[in-house]
MDTraj code that builds the backbone (N, CA, C; nanometers):
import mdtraj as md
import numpy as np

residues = "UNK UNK UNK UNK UNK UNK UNK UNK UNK UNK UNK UNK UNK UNK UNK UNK UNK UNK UNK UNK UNK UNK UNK UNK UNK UNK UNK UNK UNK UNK UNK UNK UNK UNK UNK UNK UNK UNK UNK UNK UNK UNK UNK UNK UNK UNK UNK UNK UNK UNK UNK UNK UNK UNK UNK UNK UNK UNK UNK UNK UNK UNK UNK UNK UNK UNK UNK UNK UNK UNK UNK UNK UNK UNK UNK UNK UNK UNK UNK UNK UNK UNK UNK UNK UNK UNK UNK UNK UNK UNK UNK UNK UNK UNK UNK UNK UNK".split()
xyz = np.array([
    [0.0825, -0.1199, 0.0000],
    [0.0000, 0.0000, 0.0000],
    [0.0861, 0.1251, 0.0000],
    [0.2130, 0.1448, 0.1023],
    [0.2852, 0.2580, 0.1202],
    [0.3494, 0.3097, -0.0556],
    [0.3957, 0.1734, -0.1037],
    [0.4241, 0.1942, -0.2513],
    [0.3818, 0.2248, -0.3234],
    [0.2048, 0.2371, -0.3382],
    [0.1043, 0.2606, -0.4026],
    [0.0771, 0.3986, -0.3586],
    [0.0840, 0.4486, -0.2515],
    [0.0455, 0.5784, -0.1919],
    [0.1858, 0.6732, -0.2885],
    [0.3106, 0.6117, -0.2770],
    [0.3746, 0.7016, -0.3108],
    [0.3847, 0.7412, -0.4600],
    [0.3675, 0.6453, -0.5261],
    [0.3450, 0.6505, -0.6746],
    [0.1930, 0.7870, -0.7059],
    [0.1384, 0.7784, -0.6300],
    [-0.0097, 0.8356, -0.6426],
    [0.0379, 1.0003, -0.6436],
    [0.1189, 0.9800, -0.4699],
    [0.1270, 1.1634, -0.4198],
    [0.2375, 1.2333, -0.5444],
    [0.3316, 1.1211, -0.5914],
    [0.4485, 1.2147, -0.6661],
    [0.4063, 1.2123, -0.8571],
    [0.3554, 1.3125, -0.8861],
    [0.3227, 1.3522, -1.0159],
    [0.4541, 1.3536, -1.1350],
    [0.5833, 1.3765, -1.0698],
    [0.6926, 1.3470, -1.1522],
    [0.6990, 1.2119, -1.2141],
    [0.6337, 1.0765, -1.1571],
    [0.7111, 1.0069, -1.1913],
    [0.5664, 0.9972, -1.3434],
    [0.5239, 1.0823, -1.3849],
    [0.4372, 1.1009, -1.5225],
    [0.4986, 1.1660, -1.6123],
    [0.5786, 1.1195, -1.7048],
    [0.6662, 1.1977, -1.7907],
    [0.5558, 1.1313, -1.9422],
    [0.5891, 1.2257, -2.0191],
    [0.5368, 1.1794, -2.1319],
    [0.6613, 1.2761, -2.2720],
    [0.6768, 1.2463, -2.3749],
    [0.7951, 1.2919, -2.4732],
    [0.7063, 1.2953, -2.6013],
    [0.6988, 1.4341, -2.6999],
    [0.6537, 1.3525, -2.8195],
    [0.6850, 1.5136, -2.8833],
    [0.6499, 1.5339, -2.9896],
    [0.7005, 1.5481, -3.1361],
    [0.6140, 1.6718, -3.1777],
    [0.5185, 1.6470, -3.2745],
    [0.4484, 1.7729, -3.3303],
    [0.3068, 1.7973, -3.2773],
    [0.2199, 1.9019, -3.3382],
    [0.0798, 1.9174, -3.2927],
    [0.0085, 1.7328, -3.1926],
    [0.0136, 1.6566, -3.3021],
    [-0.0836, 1.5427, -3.3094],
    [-0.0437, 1.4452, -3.2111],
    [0.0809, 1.4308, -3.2127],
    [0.1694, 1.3728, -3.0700],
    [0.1467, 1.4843, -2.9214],
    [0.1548, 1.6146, -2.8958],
    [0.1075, 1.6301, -2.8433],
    [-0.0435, 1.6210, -2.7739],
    [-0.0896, 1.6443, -2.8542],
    [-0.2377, 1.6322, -2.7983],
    [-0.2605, 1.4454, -2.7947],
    [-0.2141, 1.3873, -2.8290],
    [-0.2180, 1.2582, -2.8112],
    [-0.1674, 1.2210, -2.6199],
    [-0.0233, 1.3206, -2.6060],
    [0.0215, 1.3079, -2.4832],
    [-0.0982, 1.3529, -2.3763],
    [-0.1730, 1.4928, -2.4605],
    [-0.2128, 1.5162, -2.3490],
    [-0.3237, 1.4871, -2.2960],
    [-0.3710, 1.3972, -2.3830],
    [-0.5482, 1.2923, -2.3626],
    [-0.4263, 1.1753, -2.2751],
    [-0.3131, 1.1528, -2.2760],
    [-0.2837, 1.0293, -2.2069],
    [-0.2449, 1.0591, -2.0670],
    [-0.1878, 1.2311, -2.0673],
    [-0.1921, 1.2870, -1.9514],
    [-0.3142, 1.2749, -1.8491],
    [-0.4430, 1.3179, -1.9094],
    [-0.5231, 1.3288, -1.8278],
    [-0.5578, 1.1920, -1.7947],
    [-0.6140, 1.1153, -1.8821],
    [-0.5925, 0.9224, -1.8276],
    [-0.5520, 0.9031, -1.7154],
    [-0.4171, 0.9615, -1.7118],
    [-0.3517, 0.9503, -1.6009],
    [-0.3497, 0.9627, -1.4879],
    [-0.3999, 1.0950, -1.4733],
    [-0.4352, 1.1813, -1.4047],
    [-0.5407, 1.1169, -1.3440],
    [-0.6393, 1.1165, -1.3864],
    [-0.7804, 1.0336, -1.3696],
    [-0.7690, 0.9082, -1.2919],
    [-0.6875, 0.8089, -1.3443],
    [-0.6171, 0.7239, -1.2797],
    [-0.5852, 0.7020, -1.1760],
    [-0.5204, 0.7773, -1.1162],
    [-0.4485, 0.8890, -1.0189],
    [-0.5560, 0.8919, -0.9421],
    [-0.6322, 1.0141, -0.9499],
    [-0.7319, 0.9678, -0.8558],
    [-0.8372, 0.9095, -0.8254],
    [-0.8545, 0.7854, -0.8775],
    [-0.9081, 0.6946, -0.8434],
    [-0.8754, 0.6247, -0.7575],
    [-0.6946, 0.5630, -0.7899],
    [-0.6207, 0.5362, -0.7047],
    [-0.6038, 0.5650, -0.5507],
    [-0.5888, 0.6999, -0.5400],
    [-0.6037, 0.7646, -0.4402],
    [-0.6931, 0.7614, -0.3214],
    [-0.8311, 0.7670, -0.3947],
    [-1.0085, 0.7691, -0.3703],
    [-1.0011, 0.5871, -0.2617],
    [-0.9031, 0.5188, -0.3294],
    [-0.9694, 0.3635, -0.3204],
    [-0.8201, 0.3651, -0.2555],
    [-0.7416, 0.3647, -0.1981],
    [-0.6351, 0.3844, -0.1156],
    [-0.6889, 0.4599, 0.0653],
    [-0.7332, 0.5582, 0.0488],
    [-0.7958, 0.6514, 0.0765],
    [-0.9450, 0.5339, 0.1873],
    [-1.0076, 0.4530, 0.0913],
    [-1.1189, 0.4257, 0.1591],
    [-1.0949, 0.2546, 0.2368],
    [-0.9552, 0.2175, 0.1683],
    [-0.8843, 0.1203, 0.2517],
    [-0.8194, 0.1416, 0.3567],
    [-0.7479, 0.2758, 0.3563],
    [-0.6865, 0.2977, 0.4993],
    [-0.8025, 0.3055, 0.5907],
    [-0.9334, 0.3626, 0.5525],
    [-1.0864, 0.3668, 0.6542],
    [-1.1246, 0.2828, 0.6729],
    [-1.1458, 0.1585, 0.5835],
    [-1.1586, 0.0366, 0.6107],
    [-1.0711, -0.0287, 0.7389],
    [-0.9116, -0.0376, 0.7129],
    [-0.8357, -0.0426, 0.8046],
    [-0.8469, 0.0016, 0.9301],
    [-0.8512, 0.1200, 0.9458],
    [-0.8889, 0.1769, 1.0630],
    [-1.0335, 0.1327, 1.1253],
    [-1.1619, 0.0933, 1.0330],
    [-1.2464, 0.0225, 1.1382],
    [-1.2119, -0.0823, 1.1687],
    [-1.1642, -0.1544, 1.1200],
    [-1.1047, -0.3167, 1.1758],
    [-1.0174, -0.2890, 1.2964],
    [-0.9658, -0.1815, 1.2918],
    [-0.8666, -0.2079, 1.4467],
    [-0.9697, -0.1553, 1.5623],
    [-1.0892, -0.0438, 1.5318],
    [-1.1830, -0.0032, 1.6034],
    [-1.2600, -0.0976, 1.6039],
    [-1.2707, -0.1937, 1.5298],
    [-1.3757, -0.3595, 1.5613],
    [-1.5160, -0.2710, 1.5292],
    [-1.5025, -0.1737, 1.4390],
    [-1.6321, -0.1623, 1.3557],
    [-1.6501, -0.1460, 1.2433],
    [-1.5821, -0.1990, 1.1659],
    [-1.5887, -0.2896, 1.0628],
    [-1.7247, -0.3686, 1.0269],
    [-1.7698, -0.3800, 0.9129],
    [-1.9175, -0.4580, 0.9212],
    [-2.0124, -0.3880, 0.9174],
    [-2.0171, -0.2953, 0.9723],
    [-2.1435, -0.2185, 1.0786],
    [-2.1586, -0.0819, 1.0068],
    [-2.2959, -0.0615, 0.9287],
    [-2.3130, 0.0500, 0.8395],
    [-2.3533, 0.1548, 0.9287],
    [-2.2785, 0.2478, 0.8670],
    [-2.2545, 0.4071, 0.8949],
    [-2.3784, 0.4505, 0.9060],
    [-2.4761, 0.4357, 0.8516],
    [-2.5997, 0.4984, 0.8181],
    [-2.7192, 0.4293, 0.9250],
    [-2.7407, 0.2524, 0.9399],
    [-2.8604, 0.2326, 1.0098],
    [-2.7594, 0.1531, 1.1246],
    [-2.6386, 0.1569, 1.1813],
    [-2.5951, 0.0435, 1.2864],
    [-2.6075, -0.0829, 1.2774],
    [-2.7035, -0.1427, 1.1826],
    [-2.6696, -0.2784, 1.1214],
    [-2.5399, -0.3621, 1.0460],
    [-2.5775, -0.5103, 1.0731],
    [-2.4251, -0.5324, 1.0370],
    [-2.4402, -0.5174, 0.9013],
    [-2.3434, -0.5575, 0.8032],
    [-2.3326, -0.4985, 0.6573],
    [-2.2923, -0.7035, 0.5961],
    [-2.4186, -0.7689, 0.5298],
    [-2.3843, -0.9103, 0.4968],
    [-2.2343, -0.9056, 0.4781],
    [-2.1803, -1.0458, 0.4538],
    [-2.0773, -1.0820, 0.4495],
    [-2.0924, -1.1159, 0.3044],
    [-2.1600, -1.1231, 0.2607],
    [-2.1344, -1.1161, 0.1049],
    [-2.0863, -1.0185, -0.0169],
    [-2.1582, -0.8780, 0.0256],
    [-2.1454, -0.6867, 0.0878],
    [-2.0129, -0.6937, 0.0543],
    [-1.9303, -0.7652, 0.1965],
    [-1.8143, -0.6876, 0.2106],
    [-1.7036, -0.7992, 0.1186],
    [-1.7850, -0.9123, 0.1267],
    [-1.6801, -0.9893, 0.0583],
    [-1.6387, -0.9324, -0.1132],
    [-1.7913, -0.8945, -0.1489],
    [-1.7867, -0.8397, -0.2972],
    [-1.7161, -0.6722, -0.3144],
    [-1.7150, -0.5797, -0.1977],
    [-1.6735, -0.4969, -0.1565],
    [-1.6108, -0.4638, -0.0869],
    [-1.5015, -0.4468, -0.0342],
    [-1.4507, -0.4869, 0.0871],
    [-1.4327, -0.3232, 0.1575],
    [-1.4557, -0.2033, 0.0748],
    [-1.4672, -0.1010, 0.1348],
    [-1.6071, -0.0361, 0.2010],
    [-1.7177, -0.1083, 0.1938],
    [-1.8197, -0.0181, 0.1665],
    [-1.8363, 0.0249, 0.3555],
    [-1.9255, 0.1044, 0.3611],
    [-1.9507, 0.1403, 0.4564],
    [-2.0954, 0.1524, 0.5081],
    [-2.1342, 0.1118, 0.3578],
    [-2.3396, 0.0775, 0.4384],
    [-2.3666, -0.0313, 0.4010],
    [-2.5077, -0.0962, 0.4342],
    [-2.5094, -0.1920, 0.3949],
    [-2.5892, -0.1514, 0.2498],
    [-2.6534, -0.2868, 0.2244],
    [-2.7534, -0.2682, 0.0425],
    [-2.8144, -0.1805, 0.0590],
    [-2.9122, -0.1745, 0.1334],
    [-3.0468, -0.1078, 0.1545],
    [-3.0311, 0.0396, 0.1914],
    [-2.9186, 0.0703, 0.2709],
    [-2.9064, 0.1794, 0.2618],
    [-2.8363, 0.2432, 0.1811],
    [-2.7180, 0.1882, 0.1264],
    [-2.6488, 0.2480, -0.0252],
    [-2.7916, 0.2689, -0.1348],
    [-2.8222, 0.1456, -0.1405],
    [-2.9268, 0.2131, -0.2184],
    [-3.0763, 0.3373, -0.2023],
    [-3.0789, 0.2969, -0.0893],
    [-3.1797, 0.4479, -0.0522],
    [-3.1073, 0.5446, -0.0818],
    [-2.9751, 0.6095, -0.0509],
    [-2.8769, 0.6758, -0.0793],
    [-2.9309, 0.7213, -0.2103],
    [-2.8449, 0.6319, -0.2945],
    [-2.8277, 0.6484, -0.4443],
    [-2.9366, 0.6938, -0.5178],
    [-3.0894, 0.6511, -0.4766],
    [-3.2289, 0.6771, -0.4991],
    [-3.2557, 0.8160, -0.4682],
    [-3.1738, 0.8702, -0.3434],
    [-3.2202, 1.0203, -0.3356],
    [-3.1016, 1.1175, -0.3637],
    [-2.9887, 1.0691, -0.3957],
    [-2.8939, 1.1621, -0.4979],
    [-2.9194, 1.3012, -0.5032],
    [-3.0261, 1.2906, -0.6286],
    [-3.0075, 1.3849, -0.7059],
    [-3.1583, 1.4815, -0.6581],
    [-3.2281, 1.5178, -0.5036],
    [-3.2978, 1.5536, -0.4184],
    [-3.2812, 1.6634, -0.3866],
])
top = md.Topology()
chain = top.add_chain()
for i, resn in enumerate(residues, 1):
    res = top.add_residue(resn, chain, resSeq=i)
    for name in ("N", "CA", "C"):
        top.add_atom(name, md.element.get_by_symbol(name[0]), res)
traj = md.Trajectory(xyz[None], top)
């Protein structure tokens, strides 16, 4: 993970080299990829160290939203989440509210 964190925080190690108009703009759609990449990486790094940290707090399992435990199927297919179904999905249902 520490290896993964550091690759994420240092933006140098993204070099890209190229040539005229068409190579550039080629670099720089691969730049942003990257970029994008990047933080995703980050996002899901980010929600494993939280994960981590409930497991040593031994609340782990246990959704944020109703205090129920979160199936073991949930976390097996997810291993970050932090609610269970029913409430991710009520969630997601009122979004855009």
């Amino acid at each position: 993970l520490e290896s993964a964190r550091e690759q994420i925080r240092d933006p140098s190690n993204v070099t890209f080299e190229g040539g005229d108009e068409i190579d550039r703009a080629d670099i720089e759609g691969e730049r942003y990829l990257t970029f994008r990449i990047k933080g995703r990486e980050a996002t899901l790094l980010h929600k494993i160290d939280y994960a981590l940290m409930k497991i040593e707090s031994e609340t782990y399992g246990v959704c944020e939203n109703c205090g129920g435990q979160i199936p073991y199927e949930r976390l097996k297919a997810r291993p970050v989440t932090t609610m269970c179904f029913e409430c991710k999905e009520h969630e997601e249902e009122h979004e855009d509210d």
